[in-house]
LOKOLSE-880654 format. One record per residue (C-alpha): x, y, z; residue number from 1. Coordinates in steps of 0.25 Angstrom, whole numbers, plus 5000, padded with zeros to 4 digits. Layout:
% residues N
((X,Y,Z),NUM)
...
This chain:
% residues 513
((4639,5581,5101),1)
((4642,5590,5089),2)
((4648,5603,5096),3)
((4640,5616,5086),4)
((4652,5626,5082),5)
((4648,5639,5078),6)
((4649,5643,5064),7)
((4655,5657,5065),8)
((4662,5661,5049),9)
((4650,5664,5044),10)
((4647,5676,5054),11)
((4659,5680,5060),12)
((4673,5685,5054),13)
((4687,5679,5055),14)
((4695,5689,5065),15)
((4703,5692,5051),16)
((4707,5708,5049),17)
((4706,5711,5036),18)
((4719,5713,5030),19)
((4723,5728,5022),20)
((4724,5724,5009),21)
((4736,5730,5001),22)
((4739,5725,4986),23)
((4753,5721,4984),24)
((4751,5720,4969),25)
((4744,5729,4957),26)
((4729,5725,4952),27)
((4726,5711,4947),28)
((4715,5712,4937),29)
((4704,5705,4937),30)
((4695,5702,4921),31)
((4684,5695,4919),32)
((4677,5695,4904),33)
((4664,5692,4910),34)
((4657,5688,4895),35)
((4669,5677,4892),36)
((4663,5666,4901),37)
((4675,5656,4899),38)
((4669,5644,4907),39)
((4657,5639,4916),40)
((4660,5636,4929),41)
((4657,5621,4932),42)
((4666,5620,4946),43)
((4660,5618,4960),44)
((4667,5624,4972),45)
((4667,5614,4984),46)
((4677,5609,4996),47)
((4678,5596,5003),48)
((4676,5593,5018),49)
((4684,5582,5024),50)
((4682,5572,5037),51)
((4690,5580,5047),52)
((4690,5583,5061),53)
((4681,5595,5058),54)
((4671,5586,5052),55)
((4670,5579,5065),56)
((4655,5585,5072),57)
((4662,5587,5085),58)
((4672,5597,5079),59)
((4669,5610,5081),60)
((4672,5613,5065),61)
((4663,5606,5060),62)
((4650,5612,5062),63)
((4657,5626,5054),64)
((4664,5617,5044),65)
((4650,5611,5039),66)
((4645,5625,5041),67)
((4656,5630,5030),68)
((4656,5618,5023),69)
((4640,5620,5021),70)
((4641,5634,5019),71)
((4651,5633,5006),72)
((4638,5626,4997),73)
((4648,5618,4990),74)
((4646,5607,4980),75)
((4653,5595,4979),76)
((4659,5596,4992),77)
((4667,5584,4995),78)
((4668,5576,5009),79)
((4681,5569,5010),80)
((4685,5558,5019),81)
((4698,5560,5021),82)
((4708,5548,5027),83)
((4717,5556,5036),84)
((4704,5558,5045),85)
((4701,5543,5044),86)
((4690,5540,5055),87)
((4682,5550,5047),88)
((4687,5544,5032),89)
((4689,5529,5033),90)
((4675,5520,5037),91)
((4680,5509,5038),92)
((4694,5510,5047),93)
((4693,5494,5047),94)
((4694,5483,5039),95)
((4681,5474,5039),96)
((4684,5461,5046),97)
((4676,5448,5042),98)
((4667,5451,5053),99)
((4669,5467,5053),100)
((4666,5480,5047),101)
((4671,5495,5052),102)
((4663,5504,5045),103)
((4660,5518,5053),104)
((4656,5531,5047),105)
((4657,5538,5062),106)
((4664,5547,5057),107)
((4659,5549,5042),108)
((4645,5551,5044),109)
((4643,5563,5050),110)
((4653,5570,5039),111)
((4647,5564,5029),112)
((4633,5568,5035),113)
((4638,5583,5039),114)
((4646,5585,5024),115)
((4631,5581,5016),116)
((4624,5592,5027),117)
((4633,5603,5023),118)
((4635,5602,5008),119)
((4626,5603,4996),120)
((4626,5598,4983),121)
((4634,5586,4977),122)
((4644,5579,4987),123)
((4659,5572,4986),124)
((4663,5562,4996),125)
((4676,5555,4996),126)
((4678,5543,5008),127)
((4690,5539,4999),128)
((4699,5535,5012),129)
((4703,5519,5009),130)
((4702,5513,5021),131)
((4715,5509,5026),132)
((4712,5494,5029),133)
((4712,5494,5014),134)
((4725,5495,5013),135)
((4737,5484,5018),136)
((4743,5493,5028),137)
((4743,5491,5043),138)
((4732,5497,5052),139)
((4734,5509,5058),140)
((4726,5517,5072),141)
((4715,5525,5065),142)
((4714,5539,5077),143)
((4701,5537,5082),144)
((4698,5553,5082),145)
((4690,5554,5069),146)
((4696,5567,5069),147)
((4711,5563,5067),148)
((4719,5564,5055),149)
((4726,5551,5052),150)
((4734,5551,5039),151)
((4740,5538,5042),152)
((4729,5532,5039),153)
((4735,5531,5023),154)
((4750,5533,5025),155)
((4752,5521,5022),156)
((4742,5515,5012),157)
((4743,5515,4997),158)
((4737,5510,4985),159)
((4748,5498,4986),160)
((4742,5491,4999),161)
((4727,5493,4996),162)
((4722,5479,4998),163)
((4713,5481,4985),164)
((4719,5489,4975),165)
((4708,5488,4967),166)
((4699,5496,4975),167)
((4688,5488,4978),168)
((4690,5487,4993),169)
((4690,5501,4993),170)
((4677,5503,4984),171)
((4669,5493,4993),172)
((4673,5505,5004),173)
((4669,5514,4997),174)
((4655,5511,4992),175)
((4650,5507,5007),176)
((4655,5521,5011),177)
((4647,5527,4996),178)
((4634,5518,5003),179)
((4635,5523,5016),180)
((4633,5536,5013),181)
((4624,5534,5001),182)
((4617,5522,5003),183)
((4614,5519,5018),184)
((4625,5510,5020),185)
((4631,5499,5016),186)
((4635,5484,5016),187)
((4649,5482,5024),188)
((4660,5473,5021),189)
((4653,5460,5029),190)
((4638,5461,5025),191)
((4632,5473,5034),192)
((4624,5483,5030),193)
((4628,5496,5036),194)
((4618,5507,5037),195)
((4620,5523,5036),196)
((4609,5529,5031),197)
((4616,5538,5022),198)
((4612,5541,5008),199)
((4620,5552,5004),200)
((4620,5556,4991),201)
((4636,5556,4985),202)
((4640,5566,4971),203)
((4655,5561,4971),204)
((4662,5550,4977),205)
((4678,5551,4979),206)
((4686,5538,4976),207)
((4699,5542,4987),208)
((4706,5555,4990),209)
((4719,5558,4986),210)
((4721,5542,4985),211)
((4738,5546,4981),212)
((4739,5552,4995),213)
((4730,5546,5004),214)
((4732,5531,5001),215)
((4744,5534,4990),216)
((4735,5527,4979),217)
((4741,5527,4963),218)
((4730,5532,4952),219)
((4730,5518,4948),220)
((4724,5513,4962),221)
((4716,5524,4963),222)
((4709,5520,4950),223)
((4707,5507,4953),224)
((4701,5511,4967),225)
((4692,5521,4959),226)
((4687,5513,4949),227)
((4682,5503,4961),228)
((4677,5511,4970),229)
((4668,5521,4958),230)
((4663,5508,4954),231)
((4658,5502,4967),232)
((4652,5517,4970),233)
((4645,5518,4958),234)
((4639,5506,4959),235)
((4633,5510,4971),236)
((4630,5524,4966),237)
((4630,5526,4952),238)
((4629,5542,4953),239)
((4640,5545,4961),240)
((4653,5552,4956),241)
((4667,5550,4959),242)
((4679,5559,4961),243)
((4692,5552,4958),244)
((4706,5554,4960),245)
((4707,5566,4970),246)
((4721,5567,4969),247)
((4731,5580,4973),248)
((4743,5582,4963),249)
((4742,5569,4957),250)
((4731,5571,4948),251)
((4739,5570,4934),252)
((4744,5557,4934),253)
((4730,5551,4942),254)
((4721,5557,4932),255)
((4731,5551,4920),256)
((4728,5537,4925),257)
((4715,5539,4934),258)
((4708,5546,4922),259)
((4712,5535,4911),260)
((4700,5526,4910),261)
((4708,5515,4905),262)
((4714,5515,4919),263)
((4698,5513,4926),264)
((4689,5500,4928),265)
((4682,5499,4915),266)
((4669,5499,4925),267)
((4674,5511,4933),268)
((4665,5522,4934),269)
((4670,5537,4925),270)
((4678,5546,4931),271)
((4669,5555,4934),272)
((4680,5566,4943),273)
((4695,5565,4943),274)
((4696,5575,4958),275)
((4709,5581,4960),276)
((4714,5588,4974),277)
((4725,5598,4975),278)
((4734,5604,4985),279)
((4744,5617,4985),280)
((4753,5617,4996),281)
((4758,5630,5003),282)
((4763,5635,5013),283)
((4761,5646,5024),284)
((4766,5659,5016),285)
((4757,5668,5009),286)
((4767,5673,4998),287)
((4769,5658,4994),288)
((4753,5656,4993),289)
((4752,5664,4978),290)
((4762,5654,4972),291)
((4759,5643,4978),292)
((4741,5643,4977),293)
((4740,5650,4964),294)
((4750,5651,4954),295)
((4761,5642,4948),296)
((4753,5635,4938),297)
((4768,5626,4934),298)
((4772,5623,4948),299)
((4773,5610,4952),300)
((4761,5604,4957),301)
((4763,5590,4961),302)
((4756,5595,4976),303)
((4747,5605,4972),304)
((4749,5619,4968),305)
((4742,5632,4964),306)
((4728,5632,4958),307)
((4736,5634,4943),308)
((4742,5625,4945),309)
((4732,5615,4948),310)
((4723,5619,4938),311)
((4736,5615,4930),312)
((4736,5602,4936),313)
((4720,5602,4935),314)
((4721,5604,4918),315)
((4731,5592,4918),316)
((4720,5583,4922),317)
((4710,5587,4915),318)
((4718,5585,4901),319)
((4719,5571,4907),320)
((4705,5570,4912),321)
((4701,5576,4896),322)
((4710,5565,4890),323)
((4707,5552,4899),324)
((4694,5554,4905),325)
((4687,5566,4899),326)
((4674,5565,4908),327)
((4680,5566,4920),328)
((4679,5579,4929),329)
((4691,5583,4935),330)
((4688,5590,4951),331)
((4696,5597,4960),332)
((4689,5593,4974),333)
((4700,5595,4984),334)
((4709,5607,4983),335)
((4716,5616,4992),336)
((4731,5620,4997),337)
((4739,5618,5009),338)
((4747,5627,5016),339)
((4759,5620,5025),340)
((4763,5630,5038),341)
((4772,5619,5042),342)
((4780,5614,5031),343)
((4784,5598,5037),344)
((4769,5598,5037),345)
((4760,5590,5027),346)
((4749,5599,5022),347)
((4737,5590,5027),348)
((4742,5585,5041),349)
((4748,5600,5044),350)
((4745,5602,5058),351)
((4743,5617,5057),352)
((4732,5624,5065),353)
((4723,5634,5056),354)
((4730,5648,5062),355)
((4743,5641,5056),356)
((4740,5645,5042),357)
((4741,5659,5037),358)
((4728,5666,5037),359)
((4727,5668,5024),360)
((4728,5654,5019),361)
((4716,5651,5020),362)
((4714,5662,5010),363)
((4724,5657,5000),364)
((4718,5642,5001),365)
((4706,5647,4997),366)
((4712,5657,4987),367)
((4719,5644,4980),368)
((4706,5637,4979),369)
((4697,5649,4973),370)
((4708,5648,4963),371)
((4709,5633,4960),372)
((4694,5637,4960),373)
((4696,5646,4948),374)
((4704,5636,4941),375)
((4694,5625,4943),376)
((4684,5634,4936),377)
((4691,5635,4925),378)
((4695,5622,4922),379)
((4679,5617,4923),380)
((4683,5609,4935),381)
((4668,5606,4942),382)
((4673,5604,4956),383)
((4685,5612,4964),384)
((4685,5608,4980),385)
((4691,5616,4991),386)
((4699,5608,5000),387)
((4695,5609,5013),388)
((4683,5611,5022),389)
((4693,5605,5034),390)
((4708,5606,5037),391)
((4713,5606,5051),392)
((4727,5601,5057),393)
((4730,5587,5053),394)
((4720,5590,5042),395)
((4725,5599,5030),396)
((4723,5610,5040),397)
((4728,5620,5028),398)
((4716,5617,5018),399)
((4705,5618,5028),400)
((4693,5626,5023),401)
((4691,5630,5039),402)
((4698,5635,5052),403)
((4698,5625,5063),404)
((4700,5635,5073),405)
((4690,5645,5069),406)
((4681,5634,5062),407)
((4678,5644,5051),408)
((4679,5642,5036),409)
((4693,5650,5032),410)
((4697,5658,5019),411)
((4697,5644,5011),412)
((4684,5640,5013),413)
((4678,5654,5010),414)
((4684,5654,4998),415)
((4679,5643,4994),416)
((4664,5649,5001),417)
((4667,5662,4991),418)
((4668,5653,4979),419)
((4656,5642,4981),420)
((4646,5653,4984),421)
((4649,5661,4972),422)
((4657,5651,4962),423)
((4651,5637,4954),424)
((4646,5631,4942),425)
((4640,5638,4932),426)
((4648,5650,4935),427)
((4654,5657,4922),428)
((4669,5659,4923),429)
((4672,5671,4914),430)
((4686,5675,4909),431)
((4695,5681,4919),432)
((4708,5686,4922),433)
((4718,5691,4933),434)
((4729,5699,4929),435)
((4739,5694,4941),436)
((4741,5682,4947),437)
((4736,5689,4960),438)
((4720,5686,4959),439)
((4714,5675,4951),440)
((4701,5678,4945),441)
((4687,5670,4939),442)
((4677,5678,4935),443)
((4663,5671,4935),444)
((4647,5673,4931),445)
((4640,5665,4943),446)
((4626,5664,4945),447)
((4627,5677,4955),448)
((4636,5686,4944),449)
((4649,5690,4940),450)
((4659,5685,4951),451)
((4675,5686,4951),452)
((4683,5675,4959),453)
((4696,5683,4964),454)
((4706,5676,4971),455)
((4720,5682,4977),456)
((4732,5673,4975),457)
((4742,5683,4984),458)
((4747,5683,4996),459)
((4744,5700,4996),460)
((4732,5708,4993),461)
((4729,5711,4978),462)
((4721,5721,4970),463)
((4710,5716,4960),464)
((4705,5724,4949),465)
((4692,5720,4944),466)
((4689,5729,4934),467)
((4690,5720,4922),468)
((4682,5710,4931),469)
((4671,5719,4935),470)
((4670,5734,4926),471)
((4660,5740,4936),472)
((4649,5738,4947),473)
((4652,5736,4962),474)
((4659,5723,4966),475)
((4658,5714,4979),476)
((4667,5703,4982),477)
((4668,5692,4992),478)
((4681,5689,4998),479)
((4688,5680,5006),480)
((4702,5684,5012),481)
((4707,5687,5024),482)
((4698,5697,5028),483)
((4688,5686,5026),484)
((4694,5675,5033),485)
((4685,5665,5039),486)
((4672,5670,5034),487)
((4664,5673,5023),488)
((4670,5679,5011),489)
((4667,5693,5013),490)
((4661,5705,5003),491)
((4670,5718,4998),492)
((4666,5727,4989),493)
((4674,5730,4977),494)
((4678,5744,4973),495)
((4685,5750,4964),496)
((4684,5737,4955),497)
((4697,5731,4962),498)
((4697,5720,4975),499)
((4710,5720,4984),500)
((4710,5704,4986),501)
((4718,5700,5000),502)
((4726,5691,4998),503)
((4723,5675,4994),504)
((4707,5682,4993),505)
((4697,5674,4985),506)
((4687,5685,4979),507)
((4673,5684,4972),508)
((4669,5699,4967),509)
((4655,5701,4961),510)
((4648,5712,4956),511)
((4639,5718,4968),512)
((4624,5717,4965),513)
């Protein structure tokens, strides 16, 4: 039976005393030339929610993860099937025989069911996990919990010993698991018809996830496995849209060859998305959190780095995109940072409880995306996605969007709450400056007014004048930061045309009406 969990965040306040805020540098200044509309906006906010423990119905987080999840009115939001949690990612754990199929979607269904009941709008799914049979490596015991993380499941498997490296095999995977969800069914491996009933309408279709990690595929098999698996898609749904690549670090040198046409099927659909994903590592001190989220734009960045730096790397493809395949739209659908408590620990199968993590880490994570956000904007890219709804231990428990323990969203997620309720397309983004590195700042006309995205990149409590932003009237602004912790965003009046933002505080000031 599904056990009902109270959803509390919404009406009650995190036990959270709200810190005394005492500036440790002068002002930054805040400008905004609200007649010099520099750019439209054209970039949707969104997240992804991926197969986990919590998206089990007998967890006790999964009624309020749905609820927070539903309550963000994202676009665009992505389900992703991801192989670590493989019962819930792979369905079909066995080969067919000459007398035998093993299809199951136990487990895939009811996410599937419960992710199209709690979002709106147009939908991104990626089921990109190749089956392990498909490759020529030894069997292994899959755990029977659905729950269980199982990394093993690709540890050993590579683009080198797919038993067809032309994709193909994989293709015919992929469009029964595109006709099970869109078109009723499908026609197994041996003749029979299997019936679901489902006729879900898909916007975008991913072609693998971070093929150079999980499965450690080169840009030349991946293309090869795109071009098959675009092809036998769109011939069963012309209209659907595919995000390629995915990649984290390695987006360079894949979109140099992934993007030449010259390198694709001549009958292979067009390259629609190239999807990058990125990653900042950290660790858990808050005087290394400044450097190491926000600024730098030259440091290295081979695993991630600040959201200059990104936005670095982000330019770089797009030159390679305008040069080799100019109608292709670059998305950045899975960003986020990790912070490592234990340093021999991997960043994704850290075994660190939640109370672990400094407090206000979840208030930098969010401050680094709002500002990837920022950047985004800017650079006209249509799609930004916060990584992720769920993280627990075993399960990137560092870029979790909630608290296992509290089952409430945390500072991350209402960041993210804070931006898609008052931030989207069709925004105008006027000119803006910030006199210090301290704040970063994007002035915008939205359909509700004048509003000013402020986010702090310190580890200490910093003064914002606003007066070149705002010459008079009385100001509000809604704020997450400690004080707010695990519930809404909360609403301050602004005096004296200056904010004190706490620090790693994401910020929206608007004239009061």
């Amino acid at each position: 039976m599904r056990r009902k969990t109270a959803i509390l965040y919404p009406l009650f306040a995190a036990a959270i005393a709200a810190p005394v805020l005492v500036a440790q540098t002068g002002d930054t200044y805040v400008s905004a030339n609200w007649e010099n509309v520099e750019r439209v906006s054209n970039t949707t906010p969104t997240t992804q929610i991926l197969a986990h423990s919590f998206t089990l119905r007998d967890n006790p987080m999964h009624d309020p993860e749905f609820a927070a999840l539903k309550d963000l009115h994202t676009n665009d939001t992505r389900l992703q099937l991801w192989f670590s949690v493989t019962r819930q990612a792979v369905a079909e754990l066995k080969a067919p025989t000459a007398t035998e199929t093993f299809w199951d979607f136990t487990y895939i269904d009811p996410l599937v069911e419960d992710y199209y009941n709690n979002t709106s709008g147009r939908h991104h799914i990626n089921m990109g996990t190749i089956p392990r049979w498909m490759f020529n490596v030894p069997n292994k015991e899959i755990p029977n919990d659905p729950s269980a993380s199982f990394y093993a499941y690709t540890d050993d498997t590579n683009g080198n010993n797919l038993k067809d490296p032309s994709g193909r095999q994989f293709a015919d995977y992929q469009v029964r698991l595109y006709e099970w969800l869109t078109k009723g069914g499908f026609t197994d491996e041996l003749g029979k018809y299997h019936k679901s009933g489902h006729h879900y309408k898909i916007d975008y279709w991913g072609v693998l996830n971070e093929p150079d990690f999980e499965n450690h595929i080169t840009v030349e098999q991946y293309t090869k496995i795109w071009d098959a698996v675009a092809t036998a898609i769109h011939k069963v749904d012309p209209k659907v849209h595919f995000f390629s690549a995915e990649v984290s670090g390695a987006e360079i040198p894949w979109a140099k060859y992934f993007l030449d046409p010259k390198n694709h099927a001549p009958d292979a659909p067009p390259i629609e998305y190239f999807c990058i994903h990125n990653y900042t590592n950290g660790n858990n001190d808050p005087s290394t959190w400044h450097d190491a989220y926000f600024v730098h734009p030259d440091m290295d960045v081979s695993n991630g780095a600040s959201a200059n730096a990104f936005g670095s790397r982000v330019r770089d493809v797009m030159k390679i995109r305008d040069q080799l395949s100019p109608k292709t739209t670059i998305m950045l659908d899975e960003l986020g940072i990790f912070d490592i408590v234990v340093p021999t620990e991997e960043s994704c199968r850290a075994d660190e409880p939640y109370h672990n993590y400094n407090p206000l880490y979840w208030n930098a994570n969010g401050a680094n995306w709002a500002d990837t956000f920022i950047t985004a904007e800017n650079l006209g890219i249509p799609l930004i996605s916060m990584s992720q709804m769920d993280g627990y231990p075993t399960q990137c428990p560092s870029i979790s969007m909630m608290d296992g323990e509290t089952h409430r969203p945390n500072a991350h997620y209402w960041a993210l709450w804070l931006i898609s309720h008052n931030f989207g397309p069709g925004d105008k983004l006027v000119s803006t400056s910030s006199s210090t590195e301290d704040v970063v700042a994007q002035a915008s006309i939205t359909p509700a007014g004048k509003k000013l995205l402020l986010i702090s990149t310190q580890d200490h409590p910093v003064v914002v004048n606003l007066a070149g932003a705002f010459s008079s009237g009385n100001l509000s602004a809604a704020v997450v930061d400690q004080q707010s912790g695990e519930q809404a965003p909360r609403t301050d009046t602004v005096t004296g045309g200056q904010i004190t933002l706490a620090p790693f505080a994401v910020a929206v000031v608007s004239p009061q009406k």
